[in-house]
N, C-alpha and C positions, 0 to 999 in steps of 0.2 A: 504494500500500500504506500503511495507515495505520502512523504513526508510536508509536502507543499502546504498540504490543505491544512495541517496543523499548527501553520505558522498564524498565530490568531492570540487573542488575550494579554498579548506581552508578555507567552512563554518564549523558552529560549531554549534549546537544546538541552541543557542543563535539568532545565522543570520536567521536560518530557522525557528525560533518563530515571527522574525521581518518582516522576506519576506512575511507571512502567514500571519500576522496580518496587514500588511501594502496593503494588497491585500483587504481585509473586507472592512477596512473604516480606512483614514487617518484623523486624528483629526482636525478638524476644530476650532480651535483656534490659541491665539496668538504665545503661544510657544508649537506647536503641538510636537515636539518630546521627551518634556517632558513629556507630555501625554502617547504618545506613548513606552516612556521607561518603564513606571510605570504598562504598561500591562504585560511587557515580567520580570521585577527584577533590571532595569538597570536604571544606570541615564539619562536624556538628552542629555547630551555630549558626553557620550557611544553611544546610541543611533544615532545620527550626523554620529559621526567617523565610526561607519558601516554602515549605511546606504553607505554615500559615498561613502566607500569600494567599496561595494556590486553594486552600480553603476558605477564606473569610474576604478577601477581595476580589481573586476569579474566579470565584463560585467553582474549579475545576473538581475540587476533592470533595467528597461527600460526608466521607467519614471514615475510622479507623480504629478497629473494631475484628474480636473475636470473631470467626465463622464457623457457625456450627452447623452438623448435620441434623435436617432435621428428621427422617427417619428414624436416625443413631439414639434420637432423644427420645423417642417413643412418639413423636406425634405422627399423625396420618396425613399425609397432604398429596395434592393432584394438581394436576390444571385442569380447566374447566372451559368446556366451548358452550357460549349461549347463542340462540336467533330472536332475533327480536326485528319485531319493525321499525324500523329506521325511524320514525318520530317519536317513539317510545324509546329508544336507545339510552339518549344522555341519563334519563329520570332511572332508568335499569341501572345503568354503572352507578350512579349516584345511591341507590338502594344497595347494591352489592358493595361499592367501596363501606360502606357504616361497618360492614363485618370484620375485628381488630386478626382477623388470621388471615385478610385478604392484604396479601402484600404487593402484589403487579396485577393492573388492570387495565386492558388496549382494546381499543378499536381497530379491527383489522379486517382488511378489504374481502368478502369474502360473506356469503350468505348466514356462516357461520359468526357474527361478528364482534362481541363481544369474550375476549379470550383475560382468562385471571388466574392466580394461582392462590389456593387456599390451604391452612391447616389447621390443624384441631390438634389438641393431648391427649393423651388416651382413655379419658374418661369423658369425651364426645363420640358422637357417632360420625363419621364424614357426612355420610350418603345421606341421611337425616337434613345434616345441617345444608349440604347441595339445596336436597329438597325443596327446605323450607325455603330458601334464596331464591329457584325457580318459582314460588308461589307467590313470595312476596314483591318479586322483581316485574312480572309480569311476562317470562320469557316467554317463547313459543315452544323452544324446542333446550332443550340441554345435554351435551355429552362429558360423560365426568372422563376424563384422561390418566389415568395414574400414571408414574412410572413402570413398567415392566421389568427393565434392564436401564441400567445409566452407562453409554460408554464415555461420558467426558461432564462434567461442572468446573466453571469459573471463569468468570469475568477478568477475563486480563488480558487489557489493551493495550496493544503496544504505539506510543505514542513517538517512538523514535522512527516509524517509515523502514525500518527494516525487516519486517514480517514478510514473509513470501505467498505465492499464490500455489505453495508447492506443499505435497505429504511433510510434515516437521517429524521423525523419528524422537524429536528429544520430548513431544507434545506429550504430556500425562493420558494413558488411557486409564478410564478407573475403574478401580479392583471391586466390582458390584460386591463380590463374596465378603468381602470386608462389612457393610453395612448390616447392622441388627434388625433384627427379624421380626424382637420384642421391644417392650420398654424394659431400660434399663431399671434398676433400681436403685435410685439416687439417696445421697444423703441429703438434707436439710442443709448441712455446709456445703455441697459441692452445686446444691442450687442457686442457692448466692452466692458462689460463686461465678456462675453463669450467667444470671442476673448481672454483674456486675462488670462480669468481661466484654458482654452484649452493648454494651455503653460506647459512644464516642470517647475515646483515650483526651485526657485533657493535652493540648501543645504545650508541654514545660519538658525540662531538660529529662528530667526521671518521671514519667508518664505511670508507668507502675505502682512505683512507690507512691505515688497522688491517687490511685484507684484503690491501694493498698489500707490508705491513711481512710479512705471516708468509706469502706465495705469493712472494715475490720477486720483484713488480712495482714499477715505478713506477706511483704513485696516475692520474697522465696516461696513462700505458699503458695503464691498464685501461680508463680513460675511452674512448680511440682504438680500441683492440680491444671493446665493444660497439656503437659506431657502427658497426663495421668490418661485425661481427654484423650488427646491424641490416639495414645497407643488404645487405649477404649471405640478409637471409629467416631466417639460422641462430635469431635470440633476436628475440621480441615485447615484452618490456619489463620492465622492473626493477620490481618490485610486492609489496605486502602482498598474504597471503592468511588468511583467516578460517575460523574453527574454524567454519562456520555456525551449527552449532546453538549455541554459546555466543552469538551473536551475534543471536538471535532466531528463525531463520531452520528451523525444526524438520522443515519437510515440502520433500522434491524429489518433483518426478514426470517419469521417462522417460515421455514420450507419442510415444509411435511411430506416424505416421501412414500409411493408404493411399492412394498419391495417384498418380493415373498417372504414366508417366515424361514424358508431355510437357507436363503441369501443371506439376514438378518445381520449372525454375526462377522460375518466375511465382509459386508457393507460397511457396519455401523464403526467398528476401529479406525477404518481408512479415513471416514470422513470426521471423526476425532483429530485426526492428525493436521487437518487444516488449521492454522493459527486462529484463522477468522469466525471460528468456528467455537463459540464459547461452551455451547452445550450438547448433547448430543443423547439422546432418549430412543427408547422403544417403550410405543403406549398401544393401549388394545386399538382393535376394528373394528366397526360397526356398518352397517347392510349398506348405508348412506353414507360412509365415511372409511374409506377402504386404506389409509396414511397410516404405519406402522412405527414407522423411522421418524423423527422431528430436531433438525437442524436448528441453532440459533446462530445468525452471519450478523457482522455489525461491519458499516462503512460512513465513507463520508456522505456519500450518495447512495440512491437505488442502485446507479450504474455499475457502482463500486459492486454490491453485495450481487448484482444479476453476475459480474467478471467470474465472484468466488465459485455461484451457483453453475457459472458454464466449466469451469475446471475441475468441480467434485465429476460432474457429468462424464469428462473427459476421464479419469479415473476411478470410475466405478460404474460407469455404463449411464446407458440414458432409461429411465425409468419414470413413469410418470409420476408427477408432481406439481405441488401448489407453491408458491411463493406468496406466505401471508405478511401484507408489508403494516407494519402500526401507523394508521393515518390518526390516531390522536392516541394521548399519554392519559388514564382517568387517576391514575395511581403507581405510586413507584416507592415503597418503603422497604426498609429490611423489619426482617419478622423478631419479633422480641418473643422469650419464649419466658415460659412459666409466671406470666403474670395475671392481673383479676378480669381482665380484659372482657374476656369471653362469656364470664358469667354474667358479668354486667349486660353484655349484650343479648343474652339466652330472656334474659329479667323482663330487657323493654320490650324484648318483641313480644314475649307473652302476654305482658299488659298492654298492648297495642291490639292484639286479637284479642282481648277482652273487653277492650271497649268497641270495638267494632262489631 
């Protein structure tokens, strides 16, 4: 991907080696931004000062912050395709955004068009809670999507222009076998702990030690309980995440492919392997909806993300497929886990149908 497009905000090469490396793995130490300097040529204090920037003046950084798996954790979660008629749209996403486990919510080109991802703890029902969302939303139609198989997760964009259009062999495939099957059985400590990693990290020199002091950890404890994580499956890594589109990054496209099921695993790794390529899912089929495979491409344009879409083709055959592009954003948060959220919201909708 050319690096042209990225020249925007009053970054400089420097910010887009930080944004990109900050994306990967944010150093899990005491004074991680030293760390973190020492990848890109720069001090820690350099380091700090854009960071900052980069968050609180070009809106580029989101936040930075523990990533957990949410399976690993015991909740249930899916994507979710709605139809709805196009004048009853906005008021639907507006009714499905209120739900606190709905974290991504888009309008996307396609009969199918309201597309979201939702989750629950394992003391909800998913399919219930769908349910009740199709009745109260007004949908027409709803298809719940789970994962099947994951062959790739993570958002990490490379902001330097040197990602390729080609297989990357170094691209992580993920080890499905790895993700729990159950809910784990957490302590009371190691949930706030969780609670507490899930936070934006404050910008000061020892970040840690700051989340340490106001969760009533020791800074080492916290250390020890995400390895602990780690090597558990429960958290994938400590990372910046990017507002995309301040960041260049303007067009995603869900390409949902039809691919046999015993093509499946012989497809779905290769097309892991595209850089541009953040996600990569096998979900069920349905009579009206025959897409197995589901791509996530990000560019600076459509044209960019159709380029990626004609070279997976070119390496793994041509197969029929949808390119679903997001013609609006209804929601975009990261998912906070183990909080009252949900029950609060279980509360009003019940007393919303009792007054009705």
């Amino acid at each position: 991907m050319p690096a042209a497009f990225l020249v925007s905000n009053g970054m400089d090469d420097t910010d887009r080696k930080l944004l990109t490396e900050i994306q990967k793995d944010f150093p899990r130490v005491s004074e991680p931004f030293q760390k973190l300097g020492e990848r890109v040529g720069i001090s820690g204090t350099e380091a700090l000062t854009r960071i900052k920037r980069l968050k609180e003046e070009e809106k580029v950084l989101r936040q930075i912050s523990a990533i957990f798996d949410t399976r690993s954790l015991g909740y249930q979660s899916t994507l979710v395709a709605m139809k709805f008629h196009n004048d009853h749209l906005d008021r639907g996403a507006e009714v499905i955004n209120q739900h606190p486990g709905v974290s991504h919510n888009y309008r996307r080109n396609d009969d199918y068009n309201l597309w979201f991802t939702i989750a629950v703890p394992p003391y909800h029902l998913l399919e219930d809670t769908i349910r009740k969302l199709h009745d109260i939303s007004g949908a027409i139609n709803t298809l719940i999507l789970p994962t099947l198989k994951l062959y790739k997760i993570g958002m990490k964009l490379d902001l330097t222009g040197k990602d390729s259009d080609k297989l990357d062999s170094k691209e992580e495939i993920y080890d499905d076998s790895r993700r729990r099957k159950s809910a784990p059985d957490l302590t009371p400590e190691q949930i706030e702990a969780i609670r507490a990693l899930q936070e934006d990290i404050p910008l000061v020199e020892r970040p840690f030690e700051a989340i340490a002091e106001t969760s009533g950890f020791a800074e080492q404890k916290l250390f020890d309980l995400m390895n602990y994580f780690e090597e558990k499956g429960y958290f994938r890594r400590f990372a910046g995440i990017l507002h995309h589109r301040k960041a260049g990054f303007s067009a995603n496209a869900m390409v949902v492919w039809n691919i046999p099921e015993e093509k499946l695993d012989e497809v779905g790794p290769k097309m892991a392997q595209f850089p541009q390529v953040s996600h990569c899912y096998k979900r069920p089929i349905f009579s009206d909806w025959p897409y197995a495979i589901y791509t996530m491409i990000h560019g600076a344009k459509t044209e960019d993300c159709d380029r990626i879409i004609q070279k997976i083709t070119q390496v793994i055959g041509e197969w029929p497929h949808k390119n679903l592009y997001s013609t609006k954003e209804y929601k975009k948060i990261r998912l906070k886990y183990f909080t009252k959220d949900l029950d609060e919201w279980w509360d009003r909708v019940a007393r919303e149908a009792s007054v009705a």
